[in-house]
N, C-alpha and C positions, 0 to 999 in steps of 0.2 A: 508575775506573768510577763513573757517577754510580747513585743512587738505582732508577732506571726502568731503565738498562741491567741492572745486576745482576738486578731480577724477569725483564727480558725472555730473559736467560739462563736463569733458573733455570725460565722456561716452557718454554723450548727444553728441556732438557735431560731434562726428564719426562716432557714427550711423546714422548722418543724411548726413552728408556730403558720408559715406559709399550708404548710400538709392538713391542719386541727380547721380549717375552716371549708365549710361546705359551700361548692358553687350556687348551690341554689340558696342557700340563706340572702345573699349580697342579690338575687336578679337575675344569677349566671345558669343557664340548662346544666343538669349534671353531663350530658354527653354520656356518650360509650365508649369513647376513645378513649381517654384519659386514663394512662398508662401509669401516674401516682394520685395519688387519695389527694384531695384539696385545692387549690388553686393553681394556673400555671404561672411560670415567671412573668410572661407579657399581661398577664392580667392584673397581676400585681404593681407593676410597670402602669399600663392605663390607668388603674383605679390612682394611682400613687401621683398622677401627670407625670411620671421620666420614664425615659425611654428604655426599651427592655437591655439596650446592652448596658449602661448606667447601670442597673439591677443588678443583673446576671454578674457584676463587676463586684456589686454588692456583696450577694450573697455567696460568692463564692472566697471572699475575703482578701481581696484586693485591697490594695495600699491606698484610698480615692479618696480625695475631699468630698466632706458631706455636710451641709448647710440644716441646719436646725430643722428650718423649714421642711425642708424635702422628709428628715428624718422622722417626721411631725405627722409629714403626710403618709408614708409606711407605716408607721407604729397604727395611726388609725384605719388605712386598708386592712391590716392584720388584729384588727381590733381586741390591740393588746393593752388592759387596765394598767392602772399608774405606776403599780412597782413595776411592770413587767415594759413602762415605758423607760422608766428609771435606768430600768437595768441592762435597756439597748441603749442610752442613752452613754452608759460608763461603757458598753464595749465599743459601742463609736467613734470614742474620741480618746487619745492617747493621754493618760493623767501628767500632768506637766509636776503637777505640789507632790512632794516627797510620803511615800507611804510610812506610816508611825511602825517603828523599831518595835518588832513584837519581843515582849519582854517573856522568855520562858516559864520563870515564873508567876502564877498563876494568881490574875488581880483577888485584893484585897475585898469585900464586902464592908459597905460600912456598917456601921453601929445601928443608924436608924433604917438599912435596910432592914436589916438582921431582926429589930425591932416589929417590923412590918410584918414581916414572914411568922416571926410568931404569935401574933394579931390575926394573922388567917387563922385560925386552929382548926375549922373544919372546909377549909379548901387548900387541899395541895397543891404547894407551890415549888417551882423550881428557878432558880435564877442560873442564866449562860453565857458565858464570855462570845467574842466573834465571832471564834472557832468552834462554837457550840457543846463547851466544855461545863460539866456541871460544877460553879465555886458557889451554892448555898443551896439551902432545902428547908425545909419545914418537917415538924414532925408529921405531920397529913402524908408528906408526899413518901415520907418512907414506909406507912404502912399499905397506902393504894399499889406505890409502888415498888422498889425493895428499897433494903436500908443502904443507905451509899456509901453509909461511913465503914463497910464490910471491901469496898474496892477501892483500889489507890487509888489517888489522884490524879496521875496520868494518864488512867485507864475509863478515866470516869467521862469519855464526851459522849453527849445523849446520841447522835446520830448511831454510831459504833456500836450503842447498847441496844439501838431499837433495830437491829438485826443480829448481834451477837447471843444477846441473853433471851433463853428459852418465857422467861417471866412476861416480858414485853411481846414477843406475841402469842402468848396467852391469854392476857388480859385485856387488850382490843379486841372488840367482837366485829369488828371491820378494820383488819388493825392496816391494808394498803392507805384507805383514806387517814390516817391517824401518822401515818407516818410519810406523808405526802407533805401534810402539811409543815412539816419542820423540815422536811428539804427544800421548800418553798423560800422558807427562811433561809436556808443554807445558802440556797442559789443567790439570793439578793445580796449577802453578803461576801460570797463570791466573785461576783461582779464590783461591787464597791470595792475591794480589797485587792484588786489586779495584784498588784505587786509583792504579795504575799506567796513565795512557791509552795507554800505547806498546804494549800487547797488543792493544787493541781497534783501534788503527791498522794493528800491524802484519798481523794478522789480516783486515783488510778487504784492504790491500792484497796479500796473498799470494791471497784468493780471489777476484781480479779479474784477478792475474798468472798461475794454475796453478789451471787447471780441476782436475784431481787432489788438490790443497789441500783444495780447497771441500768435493769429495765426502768424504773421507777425513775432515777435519774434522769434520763434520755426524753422523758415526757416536757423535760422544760420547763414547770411551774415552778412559778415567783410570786409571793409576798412577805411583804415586810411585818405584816401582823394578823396571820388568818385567825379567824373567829368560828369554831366549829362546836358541835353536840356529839361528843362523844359517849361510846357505849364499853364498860368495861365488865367485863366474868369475873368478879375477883373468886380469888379460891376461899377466901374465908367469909364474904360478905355478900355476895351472891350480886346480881345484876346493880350497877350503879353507874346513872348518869350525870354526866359532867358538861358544863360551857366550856371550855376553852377561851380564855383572852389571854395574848401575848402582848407585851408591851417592853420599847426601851425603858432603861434606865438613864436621866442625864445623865452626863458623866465623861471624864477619858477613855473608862475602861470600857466604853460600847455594849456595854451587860444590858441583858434581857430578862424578864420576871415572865414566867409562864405560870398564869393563875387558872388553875382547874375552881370550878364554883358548882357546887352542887345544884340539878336543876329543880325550879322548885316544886314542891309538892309530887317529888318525885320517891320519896325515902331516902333516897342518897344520902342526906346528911345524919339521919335516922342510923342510917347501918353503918356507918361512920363513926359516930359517936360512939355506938356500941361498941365495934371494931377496938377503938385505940383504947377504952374503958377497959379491955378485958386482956391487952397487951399488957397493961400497966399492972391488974392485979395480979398477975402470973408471976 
């Protein structure tokens, strides 16, 4: 991401985070004037101690030095939580240390993840590179979700399938919140990975392809590891609820293990069981 892209992100994403908070939450009358939804620049500026043209320089993505401090004290007038301080954090400040050489192809899985994934046997799990590309699976997650081993490789990154394939919203019964939260992820990674143009490519083209993309995109949410109760329609298993935990992998390869866990005393794992028992006898 060059120079100008990164401010013009980092204006976006204050004006909108500036828009999501309600005057009267902090103290402030909502007024009847207020011509945009949420804060105005000067009050942001007050709450912040700098002065509203320092701001306005801000958020409009000016070239300005910015001191920890000051940034410290906006991320908490916008009472933005830790990734999403993170992640003004990486568009604030120009990255000096060299972005790692993304290698085309497609990292390796070790042995004892591999190991792990088939130790879930009744919680579907997915593992994803940076770019949110799917390189491992479980047999769980191909029958919650489809078989992977059916789409190349290239074609396999989850963001692309959870607006591509008819399967995936299907089988979320709230499938906006279910797919919020992996662009949540995506955005954090984003922002860590400035220097990477295949985000901001891939990003134009998703929101040219999937009106739904666009919109969902534009809301802004960041985290590095949301924790959700998910509600799936399977077509062959009927209603089944899932935890959601995302978790790094150490590592080079920046891989992530997305652990669906059946919730308990819910049947889930019940109709689960069932489920791959009667794949296998076929």
């Amino acid at each position: 991401m060059d120079d100008q892209k990164r401010l013009n992100t980092l204006s976006e994403f204050l004006k909108i985070k500036r828009a999501q908070i309600k005057p009267e939450s902090i103290g402030l009358p909502p007024g009847n004037r207020r011509r945009t939804p949420g804060l105005r620049r000067e009050e942001v500026a007050r709450l912040s101690g700098v002065s509203t043209t320092w701001y306005t320089w801000l958020e409009q993505g000016r070239d300005i030095k910015v001191s920890p401090e000051v940034l410290e004290a906006v991320a908490k007038t916008l009472r933005l939580n830790q990734d999403e301080k993170d992640y003004l954090y990486d568009l604030a400040y120009e990255k000096t240390s060299e972005i790692k050489v993304w290698n085309d192809q497609q990292p390796e899985i070790s042995h004892s993840l591999k190991h792990i994934l088939d130790e879930l046997t009744y919680c579907p799990s997915i593992v994803t590179d940076r770019r949110c590309f799917i390189v491992g699976w479980n047999a769980a997650a191909s029958h919650v979700f489809i078989d992977f081993n059916q789409i190349p490789a290239e074609e396999r990154n989850l963001i692309r399938l959870l607006f591509a394939r008819k399967e995936f919203k299907a089988l979320a019964t709230n499938w906006d919140h279910f797919v919020k939260g992996f662009l949540a992820i995506f955005r954090s990674y984003y922002g860590h990975y400035l220097g990477d143009e295949w985000y901001n490519q891939f990003i134009e083209e998703m929101s040219q392809t999937y009106p739904e993309f666009k919109a969902l995109w534009q809301e802004s949410q960041v985290s590095k590891a949301p924790e959700m109760q998910i509600e799936f329609r399977h077509v062959k298993a009927g209603k089944m609820l899932f935890d959601l935990t995302s978790m790094r992998v150490q590592g080079d390869a920046d891989l992530r293990c997305s652990i669906y866990t059946p919730v308990y005393e819910s049947g889930t794992e019940e109709k689960l069981r069932k489920l791959m028992k009667k794949v296998a006898d076929e």
